[in-house]
GUKOL-227385 format. One record per residue (C-alpha): residue in three letters; residue number from 1; x, y, z. Coordinates in steps of 0.25 Angstrom, whole numbers, plus 5000, padded with zeros to 4 digits. Layout:
GUKOL-227385
NODE   resn   resi      u      v      w
NODE    ALA    NUM      X      Y      Z
...
//
This chain:
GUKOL-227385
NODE   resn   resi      u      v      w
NODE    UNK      1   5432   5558   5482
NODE    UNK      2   5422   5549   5489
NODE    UNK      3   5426   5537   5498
NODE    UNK      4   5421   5523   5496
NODE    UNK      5   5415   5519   5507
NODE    UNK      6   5425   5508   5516
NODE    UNK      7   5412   5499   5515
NODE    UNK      8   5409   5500   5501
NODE    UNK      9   5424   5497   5498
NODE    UNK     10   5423   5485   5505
NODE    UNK     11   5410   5480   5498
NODE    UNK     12   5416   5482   5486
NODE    UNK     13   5433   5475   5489
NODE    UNK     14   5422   5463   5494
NODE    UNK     15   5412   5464   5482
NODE    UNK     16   5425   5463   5472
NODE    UNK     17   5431   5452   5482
NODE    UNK     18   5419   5444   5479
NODE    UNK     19   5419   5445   5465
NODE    UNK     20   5435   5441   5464
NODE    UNK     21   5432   5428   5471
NODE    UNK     22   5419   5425   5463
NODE    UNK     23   5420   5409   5458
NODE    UNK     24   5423   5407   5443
NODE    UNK     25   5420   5395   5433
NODE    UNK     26   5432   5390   5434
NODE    UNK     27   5433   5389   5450
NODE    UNK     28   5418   5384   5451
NODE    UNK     29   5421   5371   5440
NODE    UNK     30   5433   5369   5448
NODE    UNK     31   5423   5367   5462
NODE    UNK     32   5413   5361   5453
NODE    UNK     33   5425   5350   5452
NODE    UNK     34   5428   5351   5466
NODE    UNK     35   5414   5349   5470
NODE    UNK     36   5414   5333   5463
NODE    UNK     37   5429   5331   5467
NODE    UNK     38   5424   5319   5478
NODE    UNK     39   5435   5313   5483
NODE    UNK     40   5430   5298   5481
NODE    UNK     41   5417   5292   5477
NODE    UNK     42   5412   5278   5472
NODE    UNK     43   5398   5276   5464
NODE    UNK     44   5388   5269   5456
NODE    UNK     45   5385   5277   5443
NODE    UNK     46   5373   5274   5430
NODE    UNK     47   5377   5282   5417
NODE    UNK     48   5364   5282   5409
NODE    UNK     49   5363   5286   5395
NODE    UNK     50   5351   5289   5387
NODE    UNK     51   5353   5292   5371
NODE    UNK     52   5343   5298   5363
NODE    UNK     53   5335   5288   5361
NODE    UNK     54   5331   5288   5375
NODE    UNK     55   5340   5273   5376
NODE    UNK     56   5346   5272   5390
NODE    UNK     57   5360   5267   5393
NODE    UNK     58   5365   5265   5407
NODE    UNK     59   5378   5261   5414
NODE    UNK     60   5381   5259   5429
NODE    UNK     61   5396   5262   5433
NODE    UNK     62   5403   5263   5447
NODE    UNK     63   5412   5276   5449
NODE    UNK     64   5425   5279   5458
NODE    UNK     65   5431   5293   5461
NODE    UNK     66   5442   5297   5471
NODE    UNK     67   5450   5309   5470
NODE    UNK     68   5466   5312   5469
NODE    UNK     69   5475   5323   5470
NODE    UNK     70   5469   5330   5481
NODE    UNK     71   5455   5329   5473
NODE    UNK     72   5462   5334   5459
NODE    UNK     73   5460   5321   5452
NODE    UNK     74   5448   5313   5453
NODE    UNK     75   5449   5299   5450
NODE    UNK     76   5437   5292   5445
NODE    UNK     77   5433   5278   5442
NODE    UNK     78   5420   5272   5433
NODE    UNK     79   5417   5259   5431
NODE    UNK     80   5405   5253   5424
NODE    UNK     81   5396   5243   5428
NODE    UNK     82   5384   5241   5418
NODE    UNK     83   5380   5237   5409
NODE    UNK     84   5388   5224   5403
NODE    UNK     85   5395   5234   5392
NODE    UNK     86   5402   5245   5399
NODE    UNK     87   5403   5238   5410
NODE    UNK     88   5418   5237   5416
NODE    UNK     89   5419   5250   5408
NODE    UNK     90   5430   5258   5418
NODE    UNK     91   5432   5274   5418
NODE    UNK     92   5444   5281   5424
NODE    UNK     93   5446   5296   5426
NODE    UNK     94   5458   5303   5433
NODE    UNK     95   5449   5317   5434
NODE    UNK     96   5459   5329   5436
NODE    UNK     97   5455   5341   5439
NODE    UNK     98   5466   5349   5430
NODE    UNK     99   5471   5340   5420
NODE    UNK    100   5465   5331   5410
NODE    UNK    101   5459   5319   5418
NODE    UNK    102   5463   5303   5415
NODE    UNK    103   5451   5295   5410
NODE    UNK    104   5451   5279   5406
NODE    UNK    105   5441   5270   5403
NODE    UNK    106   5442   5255   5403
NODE    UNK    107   5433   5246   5393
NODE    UNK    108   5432   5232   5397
NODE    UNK    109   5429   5227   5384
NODE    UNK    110   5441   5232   5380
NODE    UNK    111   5450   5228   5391
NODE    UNK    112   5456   5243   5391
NODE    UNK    113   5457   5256   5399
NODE    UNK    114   5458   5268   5389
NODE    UNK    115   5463   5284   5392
NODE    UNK    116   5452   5293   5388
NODE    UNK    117   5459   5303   5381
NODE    UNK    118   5455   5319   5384
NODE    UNK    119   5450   5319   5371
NODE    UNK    120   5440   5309   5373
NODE    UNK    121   5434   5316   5385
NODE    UNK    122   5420   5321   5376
NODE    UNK    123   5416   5307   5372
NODE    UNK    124   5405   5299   5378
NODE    UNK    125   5407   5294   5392
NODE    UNK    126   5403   5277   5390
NODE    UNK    127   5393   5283   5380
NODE    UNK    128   5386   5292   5390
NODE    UNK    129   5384   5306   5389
NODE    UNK    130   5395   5310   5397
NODE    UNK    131   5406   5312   5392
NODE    UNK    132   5423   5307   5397
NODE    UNK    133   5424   5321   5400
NODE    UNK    134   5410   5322   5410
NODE    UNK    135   5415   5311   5418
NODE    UNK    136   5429   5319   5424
NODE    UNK    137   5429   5334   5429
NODE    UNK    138   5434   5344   5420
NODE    UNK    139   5447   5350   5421
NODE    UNK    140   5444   5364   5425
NODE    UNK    141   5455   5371   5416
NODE    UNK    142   5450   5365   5403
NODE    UNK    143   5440   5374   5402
NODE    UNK    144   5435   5391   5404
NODE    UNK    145   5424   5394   5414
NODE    UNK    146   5414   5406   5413
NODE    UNK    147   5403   5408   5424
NODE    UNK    148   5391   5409   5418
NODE    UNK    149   5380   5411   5430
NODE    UNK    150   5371   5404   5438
NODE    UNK    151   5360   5395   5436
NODE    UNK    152   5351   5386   5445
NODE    UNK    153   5352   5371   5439
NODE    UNK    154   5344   5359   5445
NODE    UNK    155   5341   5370   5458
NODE    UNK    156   5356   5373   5460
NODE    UNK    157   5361   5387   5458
NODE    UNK    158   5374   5384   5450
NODE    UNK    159   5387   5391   5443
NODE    UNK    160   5386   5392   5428
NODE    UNK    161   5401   5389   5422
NODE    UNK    162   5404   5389   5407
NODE    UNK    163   5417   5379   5405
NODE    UNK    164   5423   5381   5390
NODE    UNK    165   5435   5371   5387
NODE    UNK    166   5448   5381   5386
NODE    UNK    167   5451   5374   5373
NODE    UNK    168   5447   5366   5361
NODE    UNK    169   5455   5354   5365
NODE    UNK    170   5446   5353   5381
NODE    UNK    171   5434   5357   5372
NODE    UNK    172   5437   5345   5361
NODE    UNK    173   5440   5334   5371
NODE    UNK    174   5429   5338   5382
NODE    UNK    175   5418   5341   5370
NODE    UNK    176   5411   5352   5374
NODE    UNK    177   5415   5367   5373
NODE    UNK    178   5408   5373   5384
NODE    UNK    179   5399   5369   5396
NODE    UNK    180   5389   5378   5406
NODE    UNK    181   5390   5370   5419
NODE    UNK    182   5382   5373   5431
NODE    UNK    183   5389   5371   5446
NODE    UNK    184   5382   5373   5459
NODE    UNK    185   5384   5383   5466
NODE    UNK    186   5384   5380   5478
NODE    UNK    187   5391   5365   5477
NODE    UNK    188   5399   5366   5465
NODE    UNK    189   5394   5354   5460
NODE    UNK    190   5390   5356   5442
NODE    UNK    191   5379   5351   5442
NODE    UNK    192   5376   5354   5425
NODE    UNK    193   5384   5355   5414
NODE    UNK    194   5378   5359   5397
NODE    UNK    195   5390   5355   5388
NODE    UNK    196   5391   5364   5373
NODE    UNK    197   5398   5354   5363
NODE    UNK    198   5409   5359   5354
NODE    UNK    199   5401   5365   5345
NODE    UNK    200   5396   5373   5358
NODE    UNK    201   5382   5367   5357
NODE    UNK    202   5375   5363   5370
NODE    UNK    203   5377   5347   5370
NODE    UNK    204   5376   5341   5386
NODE    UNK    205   5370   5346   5398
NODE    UNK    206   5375   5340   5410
NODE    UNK    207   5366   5339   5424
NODE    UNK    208   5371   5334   5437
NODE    UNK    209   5357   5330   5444
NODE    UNK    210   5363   5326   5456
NODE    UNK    211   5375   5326   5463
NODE    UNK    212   5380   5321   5477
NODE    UNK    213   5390   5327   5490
NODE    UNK    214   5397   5315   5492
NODE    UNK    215   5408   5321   5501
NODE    UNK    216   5400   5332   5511
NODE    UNK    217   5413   5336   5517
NODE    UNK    218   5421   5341   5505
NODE    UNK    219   5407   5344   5498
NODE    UNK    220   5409   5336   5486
NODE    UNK    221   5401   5331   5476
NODE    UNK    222   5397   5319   5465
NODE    UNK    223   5387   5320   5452
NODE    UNK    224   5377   5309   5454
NODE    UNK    225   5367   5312   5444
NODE    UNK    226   5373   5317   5431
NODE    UNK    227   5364   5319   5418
NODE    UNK    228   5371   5324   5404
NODE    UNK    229   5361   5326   5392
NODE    UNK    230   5366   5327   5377
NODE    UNK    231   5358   5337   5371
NODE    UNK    232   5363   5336   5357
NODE    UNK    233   5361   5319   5357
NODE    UNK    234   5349   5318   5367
NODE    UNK    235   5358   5309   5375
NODE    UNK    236   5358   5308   5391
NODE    UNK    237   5368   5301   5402
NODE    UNK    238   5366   5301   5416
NODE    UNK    239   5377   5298   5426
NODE    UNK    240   5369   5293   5442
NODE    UNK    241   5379   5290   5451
NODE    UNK    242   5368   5280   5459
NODE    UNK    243   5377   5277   5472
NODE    UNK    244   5390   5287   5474
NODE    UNK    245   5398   5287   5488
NODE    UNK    246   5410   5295   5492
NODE    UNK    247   5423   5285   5493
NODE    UNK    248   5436   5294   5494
NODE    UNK    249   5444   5281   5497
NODE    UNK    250   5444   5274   5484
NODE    UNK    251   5458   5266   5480
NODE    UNK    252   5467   5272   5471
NODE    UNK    253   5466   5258   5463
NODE    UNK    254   5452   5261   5458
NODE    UNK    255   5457   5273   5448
NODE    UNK    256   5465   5267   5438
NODE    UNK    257   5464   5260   5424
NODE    UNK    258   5467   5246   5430
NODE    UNK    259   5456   5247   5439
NODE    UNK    260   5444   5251   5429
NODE    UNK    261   5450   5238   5421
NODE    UNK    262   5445   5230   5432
//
């Protein structure tokens, strides 16, 4: 019987080594989480909408973030400013990264802070194209990840992930029953996501069109420039962060209901 050659053994133990560590879906959502976990920031934000009518709609908000638990809860803060009707408006999410997050918005009209339930979580954010859901991170183990590929999207060579809900209840209250999202390879920053409705037709394409390192040491990142069109209602939102900088020592005060009510 012939000897394999010590050589070829080894190409092969480190060939099989290789493949044993190669990165899932699962493990490259959960950097793509990481990658945006910034341990504090405070900006100035314009959500615009445009219907199909071509009718604009736009509103100026400012926006808080910090970070708890050793970065597994982030803490986030939106308050609008214009125009005369929303403004006052306060949104408050606890953003955990393995349990259902906390949400609450405030509406001055109505004197009153109220829970957003989890089965709310596919309706319109403040009549935008963005949904409750889009404005926390997901929690990774609601849902199945299969590696699709990779593709080259806006010049960056990125990770294709398909993420299916693992039941019917995440798929009901998030709205949509499967999404292809692109992450960068190189940054782990998602930088597109096309959403399929419940009926498993394409609905939204989501496209980060620019993004910023606001902490250089720990390489972390924050989405500037986020464009979701409807394809089904011709609708489009934008969300510009117009001025964004990194402020991990925010108080503790600024993260409740009584503070949005202010």
């Amino acid at each position: 019987m012939k000897r394999i050659p010590i050589t070829l053994l080894l190409l092969v133990m480190f060939f099989n080594a290789v493949v044993a560590q190669k990165i899932n879906g699962k493990q490259i959502k959960e950097k793509s989480i990481e990658a945006t976990r910034v341990k504090g920031t405070e900006g100035l934000a314009t959500i615009t909408t445009i219907n199909e009518n071509g009718q604009t709609r736009i509103r100026e908000l400012a926006s808080i973030t910090k970070l708890y638990d050793g970065g597994k809860t982030e803490k986030k803060l939106l308050k609008f400013l214009q125009p005369a009707d929303v403004k006052g408006t306060g949104f408050l999410t606890f953003d955990y990264n393995k349990e259902d997050d906390d949400k609450w918005i405030y509406m001055p009209a109505l004197r009153k802070t109220r829970r957003i339930i989890n089965s709310e979580n596919a309706k319109s954010f403040m009549g935008t194209e963005f949904s409750y859901a889009d404005m926390t991170l997901p929690n990774v183990d609601e849902y199945h990840y299969k590696m699709i590929g990779e593709e080259n999207i806006l010049g960056q060579i990125c990770y294709v992930i398909e993420e299916r809900p693992i039941n019917e209840e995440v798929e009901n209250e998030n709205g949509f029953s499967k999404k292809i999202t692109y992450i960068n390879k190189e940054n782990f920053v998602s930088i597109k996501s096309v959403y399929f409705d419940l009926y498993g037709d394409k609905e939204k394409i989501m496209i980060v069109k620019e993004y910023k390192e606001l902490d250089k040491t720990n390489h972390k990142y924050r989405l500037t420039n986020i464009e979701i069109k409807n394809i089904q209602n011709g609708r489009k939102s934008t969300n510009v962060i117009k001025e964004i900088k990194y402020n991990p020592g925010l108080p503790d005060s600024y993260f409740t209901t009584r503070y949005i009510e202010r």
